[in-house]
N, CA and C atoms as a LAMMPS dump frame, in Angstrom:
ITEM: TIMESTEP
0
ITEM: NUMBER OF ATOMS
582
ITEM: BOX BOUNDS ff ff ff
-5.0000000000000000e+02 5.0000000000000000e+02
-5.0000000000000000e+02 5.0000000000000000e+02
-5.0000000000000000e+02 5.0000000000000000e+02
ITEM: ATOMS id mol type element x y z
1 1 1 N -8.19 -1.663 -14.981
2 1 2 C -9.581 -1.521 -14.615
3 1 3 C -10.257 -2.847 -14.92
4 2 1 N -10.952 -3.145 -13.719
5 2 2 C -11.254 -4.413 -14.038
6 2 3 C -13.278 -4.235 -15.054
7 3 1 N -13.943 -4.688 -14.612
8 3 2 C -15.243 -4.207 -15.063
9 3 3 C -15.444 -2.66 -15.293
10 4 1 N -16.204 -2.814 -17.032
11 4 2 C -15.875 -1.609 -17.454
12 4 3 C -15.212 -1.4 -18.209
13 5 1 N -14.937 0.656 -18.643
14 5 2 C -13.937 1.135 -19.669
15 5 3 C -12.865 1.341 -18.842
16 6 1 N -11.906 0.871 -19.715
17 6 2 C -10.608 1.674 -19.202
18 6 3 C -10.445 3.324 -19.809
19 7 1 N -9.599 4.032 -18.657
20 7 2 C -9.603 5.768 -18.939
21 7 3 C -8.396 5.628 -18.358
22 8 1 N -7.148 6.377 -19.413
23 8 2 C -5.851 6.634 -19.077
24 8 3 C -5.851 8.325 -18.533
25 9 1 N -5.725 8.665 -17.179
26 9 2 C -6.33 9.686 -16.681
27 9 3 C -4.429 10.451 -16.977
28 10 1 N -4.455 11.78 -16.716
29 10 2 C -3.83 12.437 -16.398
30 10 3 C -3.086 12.356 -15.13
31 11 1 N -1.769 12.095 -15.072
32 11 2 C -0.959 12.224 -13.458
33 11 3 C -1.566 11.633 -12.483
34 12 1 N -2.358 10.274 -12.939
35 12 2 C -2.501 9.558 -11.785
36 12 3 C -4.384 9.839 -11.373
37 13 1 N -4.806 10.46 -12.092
38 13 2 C -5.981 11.405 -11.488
39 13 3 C -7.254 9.437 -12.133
40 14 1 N -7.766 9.497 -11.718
41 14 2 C -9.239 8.529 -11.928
42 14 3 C -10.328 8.755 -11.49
43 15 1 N -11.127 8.685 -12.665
44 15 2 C -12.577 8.804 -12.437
45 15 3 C -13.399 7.221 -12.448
46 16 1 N -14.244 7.186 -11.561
47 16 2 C -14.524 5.431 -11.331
48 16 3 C -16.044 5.986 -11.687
49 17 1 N -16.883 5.383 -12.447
50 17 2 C -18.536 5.704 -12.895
51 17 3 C -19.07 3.859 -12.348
52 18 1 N -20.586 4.306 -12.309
53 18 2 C -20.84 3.37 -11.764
54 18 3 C -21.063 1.989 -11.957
55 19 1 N -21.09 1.275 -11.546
56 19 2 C -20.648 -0.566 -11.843
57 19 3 C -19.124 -0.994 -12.052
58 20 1 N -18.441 0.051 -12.168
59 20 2 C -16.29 -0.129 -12.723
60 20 3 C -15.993 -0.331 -11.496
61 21 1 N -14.713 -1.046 -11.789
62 21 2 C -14.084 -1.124 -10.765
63 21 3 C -12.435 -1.087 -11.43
64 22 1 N -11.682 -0.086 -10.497
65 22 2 C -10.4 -0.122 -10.764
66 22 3 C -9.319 -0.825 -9.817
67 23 1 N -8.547 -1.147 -10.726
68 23 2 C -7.501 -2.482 -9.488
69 23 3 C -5.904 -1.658 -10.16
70 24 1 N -5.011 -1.061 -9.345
71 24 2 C -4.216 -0.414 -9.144
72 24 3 C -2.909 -1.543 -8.715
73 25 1 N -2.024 -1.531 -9.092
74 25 2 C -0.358 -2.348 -8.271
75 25 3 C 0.387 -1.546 -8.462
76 26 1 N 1.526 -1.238 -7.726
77 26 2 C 2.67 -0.68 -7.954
78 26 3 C 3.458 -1.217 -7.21
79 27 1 N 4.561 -1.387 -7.858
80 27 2 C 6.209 -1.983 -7.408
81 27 3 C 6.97 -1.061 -7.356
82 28 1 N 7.668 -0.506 -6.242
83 28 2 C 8.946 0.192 -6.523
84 28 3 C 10.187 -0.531 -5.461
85 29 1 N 11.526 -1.027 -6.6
86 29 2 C 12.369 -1.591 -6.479
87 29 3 C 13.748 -0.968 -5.835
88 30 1 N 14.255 -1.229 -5.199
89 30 2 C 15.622 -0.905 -4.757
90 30 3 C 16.165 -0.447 -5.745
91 31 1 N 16.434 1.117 -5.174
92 31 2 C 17.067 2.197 -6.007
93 31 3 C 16.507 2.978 -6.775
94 32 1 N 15.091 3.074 -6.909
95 32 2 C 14.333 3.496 -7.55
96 32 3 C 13.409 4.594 -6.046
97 33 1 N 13.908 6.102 -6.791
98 33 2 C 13.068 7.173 -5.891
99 33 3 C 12.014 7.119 -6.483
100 34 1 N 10.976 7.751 -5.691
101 34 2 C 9.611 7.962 -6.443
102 34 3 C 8.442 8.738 -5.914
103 35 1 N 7.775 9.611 -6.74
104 35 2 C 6.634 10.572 -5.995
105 35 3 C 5.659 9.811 -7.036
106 36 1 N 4.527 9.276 -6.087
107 36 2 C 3.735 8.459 -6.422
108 36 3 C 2.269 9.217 -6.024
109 37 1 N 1.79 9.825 -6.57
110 37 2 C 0.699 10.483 -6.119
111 37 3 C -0.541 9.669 -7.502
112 38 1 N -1.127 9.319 -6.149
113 38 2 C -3.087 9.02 -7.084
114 38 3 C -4.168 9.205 -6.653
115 39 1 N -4.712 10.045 -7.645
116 39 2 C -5.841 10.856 -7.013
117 39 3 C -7.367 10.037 -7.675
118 40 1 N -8.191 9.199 -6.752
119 40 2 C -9.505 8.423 -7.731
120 40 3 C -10.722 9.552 -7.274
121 41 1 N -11.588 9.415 -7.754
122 41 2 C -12.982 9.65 -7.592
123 41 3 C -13.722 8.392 -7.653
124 42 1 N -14.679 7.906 -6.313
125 42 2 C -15.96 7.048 -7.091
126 42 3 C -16.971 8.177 -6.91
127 43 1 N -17.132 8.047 -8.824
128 43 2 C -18.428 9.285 -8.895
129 43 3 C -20.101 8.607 -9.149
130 44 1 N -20.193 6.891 -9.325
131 44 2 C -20.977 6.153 -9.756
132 44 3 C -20.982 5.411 -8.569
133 45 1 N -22.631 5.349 -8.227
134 45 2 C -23.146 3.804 -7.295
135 45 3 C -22.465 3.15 -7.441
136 46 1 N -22.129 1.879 -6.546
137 46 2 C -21.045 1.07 -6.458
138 46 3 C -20.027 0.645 -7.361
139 47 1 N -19.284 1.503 -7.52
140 47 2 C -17.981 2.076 -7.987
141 47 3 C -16.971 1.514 -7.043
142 48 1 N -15.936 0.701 -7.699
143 48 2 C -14.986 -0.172 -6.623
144 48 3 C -13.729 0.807 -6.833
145 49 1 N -13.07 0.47 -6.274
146 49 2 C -11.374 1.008 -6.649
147 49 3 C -10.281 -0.179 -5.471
148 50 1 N -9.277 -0.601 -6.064
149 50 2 C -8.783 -1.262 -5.028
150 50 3 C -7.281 -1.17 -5.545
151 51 1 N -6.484 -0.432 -4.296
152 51 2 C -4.938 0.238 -4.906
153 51 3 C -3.916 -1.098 -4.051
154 52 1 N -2.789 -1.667 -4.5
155 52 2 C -1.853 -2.239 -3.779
156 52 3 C -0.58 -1.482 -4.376
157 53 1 N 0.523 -1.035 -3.13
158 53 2 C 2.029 -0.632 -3.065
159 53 3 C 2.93 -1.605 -2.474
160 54 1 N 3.87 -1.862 -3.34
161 54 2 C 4.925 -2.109 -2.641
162 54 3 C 6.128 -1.76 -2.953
163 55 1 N 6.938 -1.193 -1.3
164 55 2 C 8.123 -0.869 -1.797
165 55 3 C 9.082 -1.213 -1.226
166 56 1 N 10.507 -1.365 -2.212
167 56 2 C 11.651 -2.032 -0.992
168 56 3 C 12.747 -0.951 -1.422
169 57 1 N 13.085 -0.581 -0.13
170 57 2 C 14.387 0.773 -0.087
171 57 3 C 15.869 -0.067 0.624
172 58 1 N 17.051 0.03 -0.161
173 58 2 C 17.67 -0.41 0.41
174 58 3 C 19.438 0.471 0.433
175 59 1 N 18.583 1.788 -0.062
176 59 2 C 20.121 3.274 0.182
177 59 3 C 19.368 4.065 1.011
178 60 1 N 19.703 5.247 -0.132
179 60 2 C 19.639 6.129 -0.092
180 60 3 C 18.138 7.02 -0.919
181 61 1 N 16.846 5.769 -1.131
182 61 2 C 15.962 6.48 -2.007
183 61 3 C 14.97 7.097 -0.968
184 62 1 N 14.089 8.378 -1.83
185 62 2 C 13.111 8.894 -1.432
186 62 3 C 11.657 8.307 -2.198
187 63 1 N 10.834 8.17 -1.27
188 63 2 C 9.923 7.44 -2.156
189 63 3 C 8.627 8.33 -1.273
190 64 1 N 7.891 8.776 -1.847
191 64 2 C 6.186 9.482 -1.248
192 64 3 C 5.532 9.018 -2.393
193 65 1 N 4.69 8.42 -1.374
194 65 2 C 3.315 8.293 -1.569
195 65 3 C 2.026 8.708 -0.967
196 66 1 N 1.324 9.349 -2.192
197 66 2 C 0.027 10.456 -1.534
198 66 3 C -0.955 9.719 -2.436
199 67 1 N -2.293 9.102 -1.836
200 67 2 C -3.455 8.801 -1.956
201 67 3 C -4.903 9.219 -1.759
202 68 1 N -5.446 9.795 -2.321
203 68 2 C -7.189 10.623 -2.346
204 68 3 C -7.682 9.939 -2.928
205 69 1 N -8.66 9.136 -2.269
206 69 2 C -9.886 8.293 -2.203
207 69 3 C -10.974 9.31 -1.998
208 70 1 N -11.579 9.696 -3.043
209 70 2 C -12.648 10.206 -2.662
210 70 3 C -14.199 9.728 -3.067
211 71 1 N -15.055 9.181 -1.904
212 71 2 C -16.417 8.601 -2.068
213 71 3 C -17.209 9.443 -2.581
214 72 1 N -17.955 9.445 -3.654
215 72 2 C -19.068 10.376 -3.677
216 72 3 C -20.356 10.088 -3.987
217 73 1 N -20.28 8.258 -4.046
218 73 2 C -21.792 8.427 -4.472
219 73 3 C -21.815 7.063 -3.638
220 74 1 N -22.943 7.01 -3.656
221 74 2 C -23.706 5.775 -2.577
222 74 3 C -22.924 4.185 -3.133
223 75 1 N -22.846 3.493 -1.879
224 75 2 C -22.655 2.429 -2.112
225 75 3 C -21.269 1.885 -3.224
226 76 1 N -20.2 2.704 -2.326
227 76 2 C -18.84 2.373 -3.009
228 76 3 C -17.928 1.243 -2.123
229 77 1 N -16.949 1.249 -2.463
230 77 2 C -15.769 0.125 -2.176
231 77 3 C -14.465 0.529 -2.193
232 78 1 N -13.912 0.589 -1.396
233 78 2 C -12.277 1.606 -1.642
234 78 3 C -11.448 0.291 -0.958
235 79 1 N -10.566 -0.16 -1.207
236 79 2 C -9.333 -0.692 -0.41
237 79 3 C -7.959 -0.388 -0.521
238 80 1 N -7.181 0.057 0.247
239 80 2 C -5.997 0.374 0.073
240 80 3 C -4.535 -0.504 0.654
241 81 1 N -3.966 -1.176 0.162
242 81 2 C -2.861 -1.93 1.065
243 81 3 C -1.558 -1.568 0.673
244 82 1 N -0.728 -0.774 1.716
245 82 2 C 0.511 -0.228 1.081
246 82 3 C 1.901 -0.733 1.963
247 83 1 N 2.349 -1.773 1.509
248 83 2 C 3.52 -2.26 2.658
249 83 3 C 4.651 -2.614 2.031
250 84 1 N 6.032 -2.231 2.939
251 84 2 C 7.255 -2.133 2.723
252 84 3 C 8.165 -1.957 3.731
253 85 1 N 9.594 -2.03 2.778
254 85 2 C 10.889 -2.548 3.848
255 85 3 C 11.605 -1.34 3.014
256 86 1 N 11.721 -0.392 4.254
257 86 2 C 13.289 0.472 4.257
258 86 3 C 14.272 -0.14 4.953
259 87 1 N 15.622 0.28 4.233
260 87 2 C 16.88 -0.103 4.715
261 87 3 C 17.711 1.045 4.564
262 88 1 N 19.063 1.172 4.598
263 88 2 C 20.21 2.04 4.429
264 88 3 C 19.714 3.478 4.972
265 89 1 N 19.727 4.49 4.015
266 89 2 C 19.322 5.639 5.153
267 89 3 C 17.881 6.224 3.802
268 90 1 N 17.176 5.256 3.737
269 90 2 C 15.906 5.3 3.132
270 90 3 C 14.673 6.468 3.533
271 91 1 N 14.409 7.539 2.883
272 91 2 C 13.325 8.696 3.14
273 91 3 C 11.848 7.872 2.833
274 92 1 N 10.938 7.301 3.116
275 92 2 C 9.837 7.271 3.007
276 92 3 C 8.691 7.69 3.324
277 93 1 N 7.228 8.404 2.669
278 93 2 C 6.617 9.019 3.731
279 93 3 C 5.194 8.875 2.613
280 94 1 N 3.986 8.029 3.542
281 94 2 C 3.113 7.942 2.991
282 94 3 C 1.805 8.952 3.315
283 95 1 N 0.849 9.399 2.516
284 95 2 C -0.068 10.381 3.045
285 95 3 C -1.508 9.941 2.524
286 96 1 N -2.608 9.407 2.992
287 96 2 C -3.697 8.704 2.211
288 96 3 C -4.907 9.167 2.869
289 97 1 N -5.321 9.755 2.264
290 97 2 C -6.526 10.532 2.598
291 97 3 C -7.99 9.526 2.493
292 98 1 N -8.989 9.792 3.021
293 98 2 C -10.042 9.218 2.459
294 98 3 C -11.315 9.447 2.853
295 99 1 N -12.101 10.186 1.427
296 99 2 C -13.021 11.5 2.039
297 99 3 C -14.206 10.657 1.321
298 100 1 N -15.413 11.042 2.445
299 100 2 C -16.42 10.18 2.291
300 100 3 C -17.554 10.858 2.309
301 101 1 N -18.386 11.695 1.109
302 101 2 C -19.071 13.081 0.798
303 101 3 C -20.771 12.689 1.33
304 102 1 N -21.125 13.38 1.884
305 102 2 C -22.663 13.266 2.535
306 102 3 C -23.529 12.546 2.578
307 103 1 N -23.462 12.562 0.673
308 103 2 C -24.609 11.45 0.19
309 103 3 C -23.724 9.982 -0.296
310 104 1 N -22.568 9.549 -0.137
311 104 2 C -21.717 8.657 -0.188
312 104 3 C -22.59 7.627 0.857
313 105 1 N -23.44 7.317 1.431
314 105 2 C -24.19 6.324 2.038
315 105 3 C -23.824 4.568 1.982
316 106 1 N -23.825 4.272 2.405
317 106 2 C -23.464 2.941 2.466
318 106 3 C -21.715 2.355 1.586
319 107 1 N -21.632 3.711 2.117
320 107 2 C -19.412 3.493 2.083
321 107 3 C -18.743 2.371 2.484
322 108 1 N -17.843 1.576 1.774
323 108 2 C -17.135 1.014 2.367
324 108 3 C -15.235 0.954 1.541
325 109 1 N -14.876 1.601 3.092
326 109 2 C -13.195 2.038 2.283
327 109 3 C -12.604 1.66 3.665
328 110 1 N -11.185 1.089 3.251
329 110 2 C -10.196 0.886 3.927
330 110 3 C -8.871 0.694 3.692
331 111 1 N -7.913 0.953 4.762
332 111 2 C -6.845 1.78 4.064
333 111 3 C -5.742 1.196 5.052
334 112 1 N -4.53 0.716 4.766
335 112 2 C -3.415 0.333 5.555
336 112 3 C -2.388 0.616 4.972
337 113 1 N -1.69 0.721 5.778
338 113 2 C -0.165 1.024 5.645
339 113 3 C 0.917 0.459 6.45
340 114 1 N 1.832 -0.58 6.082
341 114 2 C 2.497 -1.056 7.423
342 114 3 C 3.709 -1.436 6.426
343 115 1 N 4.745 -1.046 7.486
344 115 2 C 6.524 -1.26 7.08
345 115 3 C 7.367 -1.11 7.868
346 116 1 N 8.389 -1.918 7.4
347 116 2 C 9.204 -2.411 7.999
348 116 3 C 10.59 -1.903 8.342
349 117 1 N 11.493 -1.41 9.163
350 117 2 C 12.308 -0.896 9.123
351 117 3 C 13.316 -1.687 9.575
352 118 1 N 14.668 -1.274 8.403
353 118 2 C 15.742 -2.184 8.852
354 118 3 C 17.051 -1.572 9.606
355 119 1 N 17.302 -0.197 9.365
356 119 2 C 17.883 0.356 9.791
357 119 3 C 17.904 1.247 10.824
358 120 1 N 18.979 1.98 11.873
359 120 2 C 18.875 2.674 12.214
360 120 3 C 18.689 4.319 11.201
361 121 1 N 18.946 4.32 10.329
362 121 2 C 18.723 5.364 9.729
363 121 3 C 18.147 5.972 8.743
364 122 1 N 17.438 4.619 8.418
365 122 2 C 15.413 4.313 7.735
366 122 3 C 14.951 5.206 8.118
367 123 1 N 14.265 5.728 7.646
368 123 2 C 13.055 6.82 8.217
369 123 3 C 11.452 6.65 7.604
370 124 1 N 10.73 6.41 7.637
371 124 2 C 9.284 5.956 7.602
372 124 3 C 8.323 7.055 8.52
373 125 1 N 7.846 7.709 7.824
374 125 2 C 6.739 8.481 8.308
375 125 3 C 5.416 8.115 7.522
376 126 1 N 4.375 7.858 8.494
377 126 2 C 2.947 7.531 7.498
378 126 3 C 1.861 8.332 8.378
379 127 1 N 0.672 8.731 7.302
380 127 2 C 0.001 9.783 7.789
381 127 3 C -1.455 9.211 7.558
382 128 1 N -2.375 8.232 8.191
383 128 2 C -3.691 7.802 6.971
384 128 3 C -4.351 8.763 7.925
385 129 1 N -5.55 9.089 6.66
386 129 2 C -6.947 10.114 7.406
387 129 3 C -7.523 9.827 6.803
388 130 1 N -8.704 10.107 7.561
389 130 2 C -10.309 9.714 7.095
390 130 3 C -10.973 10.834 7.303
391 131 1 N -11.897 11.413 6.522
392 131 2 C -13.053 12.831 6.323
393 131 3 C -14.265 11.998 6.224
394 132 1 N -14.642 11.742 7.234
395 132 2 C -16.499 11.095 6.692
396 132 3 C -17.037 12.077 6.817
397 133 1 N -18.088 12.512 6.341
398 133 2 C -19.267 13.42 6.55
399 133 3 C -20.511 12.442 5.963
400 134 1 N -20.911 11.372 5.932
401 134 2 C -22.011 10.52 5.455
402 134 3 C -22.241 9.767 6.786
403 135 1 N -23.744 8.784 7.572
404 135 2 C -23.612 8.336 8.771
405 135 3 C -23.694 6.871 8.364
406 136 1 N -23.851 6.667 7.278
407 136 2 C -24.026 5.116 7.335
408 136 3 C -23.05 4.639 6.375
409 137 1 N -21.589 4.377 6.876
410 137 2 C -20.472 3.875 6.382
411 137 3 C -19.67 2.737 7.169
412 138 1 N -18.858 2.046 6.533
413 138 2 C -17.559 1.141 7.382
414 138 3 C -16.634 1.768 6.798
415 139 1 N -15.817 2.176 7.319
416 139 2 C -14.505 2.527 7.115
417 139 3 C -13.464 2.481 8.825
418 140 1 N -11.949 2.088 7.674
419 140 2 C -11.315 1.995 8.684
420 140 3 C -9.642 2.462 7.764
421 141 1 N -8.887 2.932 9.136
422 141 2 C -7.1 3.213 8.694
423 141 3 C -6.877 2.402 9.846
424 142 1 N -5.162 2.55 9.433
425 142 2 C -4.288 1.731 10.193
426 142 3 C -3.311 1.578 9.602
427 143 1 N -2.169 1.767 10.327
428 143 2 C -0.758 2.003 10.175
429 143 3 C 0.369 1.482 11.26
430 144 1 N 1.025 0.808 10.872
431 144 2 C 2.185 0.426 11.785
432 144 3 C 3.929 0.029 10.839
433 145 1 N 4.635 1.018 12.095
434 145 2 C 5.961 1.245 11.854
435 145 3 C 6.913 0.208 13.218
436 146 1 N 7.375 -0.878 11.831
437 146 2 C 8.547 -1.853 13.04
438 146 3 C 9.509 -2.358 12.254
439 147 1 N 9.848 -3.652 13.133
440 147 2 C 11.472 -4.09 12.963
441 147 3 C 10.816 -5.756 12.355
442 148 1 N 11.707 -6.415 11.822
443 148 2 C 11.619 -8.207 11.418
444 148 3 C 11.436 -8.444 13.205
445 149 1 N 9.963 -9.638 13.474
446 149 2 C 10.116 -9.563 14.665
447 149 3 C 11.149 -10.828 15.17
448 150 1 N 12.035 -10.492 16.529
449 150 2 C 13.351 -11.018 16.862
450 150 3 C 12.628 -12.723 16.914
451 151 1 N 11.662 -12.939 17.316
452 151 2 C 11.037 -13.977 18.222
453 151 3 C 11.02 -15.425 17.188
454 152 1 N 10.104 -14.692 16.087
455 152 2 C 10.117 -15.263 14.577
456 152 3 C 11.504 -15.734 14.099
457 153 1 N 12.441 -14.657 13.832
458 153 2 C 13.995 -15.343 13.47
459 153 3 C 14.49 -16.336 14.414
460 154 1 N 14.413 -16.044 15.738
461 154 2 C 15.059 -17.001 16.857
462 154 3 C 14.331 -18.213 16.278
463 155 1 N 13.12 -18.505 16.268
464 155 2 C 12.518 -19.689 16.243
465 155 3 C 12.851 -20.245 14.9
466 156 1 N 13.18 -19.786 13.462
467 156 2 C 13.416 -19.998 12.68
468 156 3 C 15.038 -20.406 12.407
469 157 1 N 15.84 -19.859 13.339
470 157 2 C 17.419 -20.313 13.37
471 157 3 C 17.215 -21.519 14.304
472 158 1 N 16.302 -21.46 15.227
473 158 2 C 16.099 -23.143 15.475
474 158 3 C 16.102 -23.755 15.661
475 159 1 N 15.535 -23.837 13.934
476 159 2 C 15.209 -25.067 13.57
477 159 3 C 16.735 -25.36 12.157
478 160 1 N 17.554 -24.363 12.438
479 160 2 C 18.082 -24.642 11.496
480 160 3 C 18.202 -24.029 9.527
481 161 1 N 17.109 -22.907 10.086
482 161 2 C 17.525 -21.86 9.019
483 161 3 C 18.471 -20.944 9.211
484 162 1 N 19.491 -20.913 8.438
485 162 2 C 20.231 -19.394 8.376
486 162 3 C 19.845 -18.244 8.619
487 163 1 N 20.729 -17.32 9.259
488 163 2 C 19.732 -15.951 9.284
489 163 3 C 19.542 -15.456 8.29
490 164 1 N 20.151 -15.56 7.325
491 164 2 C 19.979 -14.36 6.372
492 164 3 C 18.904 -14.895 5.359
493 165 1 N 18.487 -16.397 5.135
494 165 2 C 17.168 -16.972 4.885
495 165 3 C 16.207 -16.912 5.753
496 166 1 N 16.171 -16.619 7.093
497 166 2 C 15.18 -16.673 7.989
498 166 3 C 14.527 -15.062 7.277
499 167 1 N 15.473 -14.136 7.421
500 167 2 C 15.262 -12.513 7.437
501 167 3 C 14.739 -12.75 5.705
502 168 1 N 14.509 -13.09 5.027
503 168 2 C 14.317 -13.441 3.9
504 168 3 C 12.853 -14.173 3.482
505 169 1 N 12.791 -14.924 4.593
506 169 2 C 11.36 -15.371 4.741
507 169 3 C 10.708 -14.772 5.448
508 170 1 N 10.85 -14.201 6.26
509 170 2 C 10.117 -13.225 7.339
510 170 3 C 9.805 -11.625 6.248
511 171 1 N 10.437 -11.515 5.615
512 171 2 C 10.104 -10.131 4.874
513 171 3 C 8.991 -10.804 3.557
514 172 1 N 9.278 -11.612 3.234
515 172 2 C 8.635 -12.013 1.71
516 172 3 C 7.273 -12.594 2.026
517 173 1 N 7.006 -13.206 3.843
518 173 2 C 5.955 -13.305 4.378
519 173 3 C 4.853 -12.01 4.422
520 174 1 N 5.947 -10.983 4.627
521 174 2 C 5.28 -9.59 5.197
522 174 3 C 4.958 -9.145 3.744
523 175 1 N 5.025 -9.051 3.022
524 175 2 C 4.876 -8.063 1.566
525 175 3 C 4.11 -9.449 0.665
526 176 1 N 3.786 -10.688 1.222
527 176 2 C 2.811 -11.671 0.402
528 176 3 C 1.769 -10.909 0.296
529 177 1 N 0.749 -10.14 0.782
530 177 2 C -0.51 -9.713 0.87
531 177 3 C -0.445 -8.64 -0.748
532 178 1 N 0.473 -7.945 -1.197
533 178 2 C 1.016 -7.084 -1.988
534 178 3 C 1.977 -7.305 -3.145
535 179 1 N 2.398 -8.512 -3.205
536 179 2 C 3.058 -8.855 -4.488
537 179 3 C 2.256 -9.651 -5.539
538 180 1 N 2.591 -8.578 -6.324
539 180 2 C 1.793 -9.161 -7.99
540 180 3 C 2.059 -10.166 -8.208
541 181 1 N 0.839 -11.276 -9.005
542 181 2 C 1.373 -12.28 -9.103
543 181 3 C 1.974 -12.727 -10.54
544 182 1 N 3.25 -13.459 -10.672
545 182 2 C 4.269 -13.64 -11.64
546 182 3 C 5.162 -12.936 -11.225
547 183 1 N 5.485 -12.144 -9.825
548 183 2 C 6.486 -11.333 -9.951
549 183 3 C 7.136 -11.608 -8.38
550 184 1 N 6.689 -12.978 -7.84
551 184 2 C 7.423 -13.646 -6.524
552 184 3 C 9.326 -13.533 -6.834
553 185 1 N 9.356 -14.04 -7.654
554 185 2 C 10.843 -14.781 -7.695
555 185 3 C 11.717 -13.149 -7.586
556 186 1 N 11.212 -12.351 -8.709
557 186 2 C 11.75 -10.667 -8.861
558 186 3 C 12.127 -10.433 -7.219
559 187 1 N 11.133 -10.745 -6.429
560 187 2 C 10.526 -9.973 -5.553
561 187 3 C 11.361 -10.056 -4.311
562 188 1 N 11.728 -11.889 -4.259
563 188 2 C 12.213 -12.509 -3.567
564 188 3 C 13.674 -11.934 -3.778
565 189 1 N 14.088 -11.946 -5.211
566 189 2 C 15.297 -11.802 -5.387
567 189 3 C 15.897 -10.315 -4.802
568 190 1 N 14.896 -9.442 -4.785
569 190 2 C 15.201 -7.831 -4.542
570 190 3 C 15.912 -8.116 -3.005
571 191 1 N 14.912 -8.894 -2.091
572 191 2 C 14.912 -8.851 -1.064
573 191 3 C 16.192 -9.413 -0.569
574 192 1 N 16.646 -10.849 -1.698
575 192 2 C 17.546 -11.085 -0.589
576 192 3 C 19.226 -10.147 -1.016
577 193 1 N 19.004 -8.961 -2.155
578 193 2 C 20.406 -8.061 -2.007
579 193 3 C 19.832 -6.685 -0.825
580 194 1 N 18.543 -6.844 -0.109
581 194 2 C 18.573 -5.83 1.066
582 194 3 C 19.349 -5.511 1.917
């Protein structure tokens, strides 16, 4: 939590009061399953919350992730950025809600989700929703499910990169927006036993 008390909530659950702001990371590493559920409240005037995921699948893991953003008081801040690379025969499935209550007035939340699939037998399902019931908000979702694009590697073999460094830079490009910082080299390294 950045400005403000910190509150070690129960199973993920957060309460955000007003002027706090909470800043959220999560890493989950090759081989590591995981049910990742976090549930915030902003219950205080501009009340921030800002969540980053990243995950890299490279068997057989199951990994869900479920997110409730819920606005409730005027003049909040939500951001959500959740991106990753399945491989092998990887279960992933994200669900991120984001409910924006009457008097929540001058809202602003947004929410992405985008990953990468390496396999034919990856599976990636993502679900974002939005509940506004307030009229004077910005909010936005967005989600996209693909492949390393071919165009990028071609142009990168070249010039004389290897593929398996090209596919290496092209993924560590894609998950820059989401990796903690001090934890590149980890990050890099996960990627290149994908």
């Amino acid at each position: 939590m950045g400005h403000g008390r910190y509150i070690e909530p129960p199973k993920g659950q957060y309460q955000v009061q007003s002027g706090e702001k909470l800043e959220l990371q999560y890493v989950i590493l090759p081989g590591e399953s995981r049910d990742l559920e976090i549930s915030i409240d902003l219950a205080g005037p501009g009340a921030e919350a800002h969540i980053k995921v990243l995950y890299l699948c490279k068997a057989d893991e199951k990994v869900r992730i479920r997110v409730l953003m819920h606005h409730r008081a005027p003049g909040c801040h939500s951001t959500q950025l959740i991106n990753g690379i399945a491989g092998g025969r990887a279960d992933v499935r994200f669900d991120g809600t984001i409910v924006v209550a009457p008097d929540a007035q001058q809202t602003e939340a947004f929410q992405e989700n985008h990953n990468i699939v390496l396999t034919e037998e990856a599976k990636v399902v993502t679900k974002p929703q939005l509940e506004i019931y307030a009229d004077d908000v910005k909010c936005s979702h967005g989600a996209t499910v693909g492949r390393l694009n071919a165009d990028e590697l071609f142009y990168m073999r070249s010039r004389g990169i290897p593929e398996a460094e090209a596919r290496t830079l092209q993924m560590l490009s894609f998950l820059s927006p989401v990796i903690p910082e001090g934890r590149e080299e980890e990050i890099e390294s996960a990627l290149r036993g994908l």
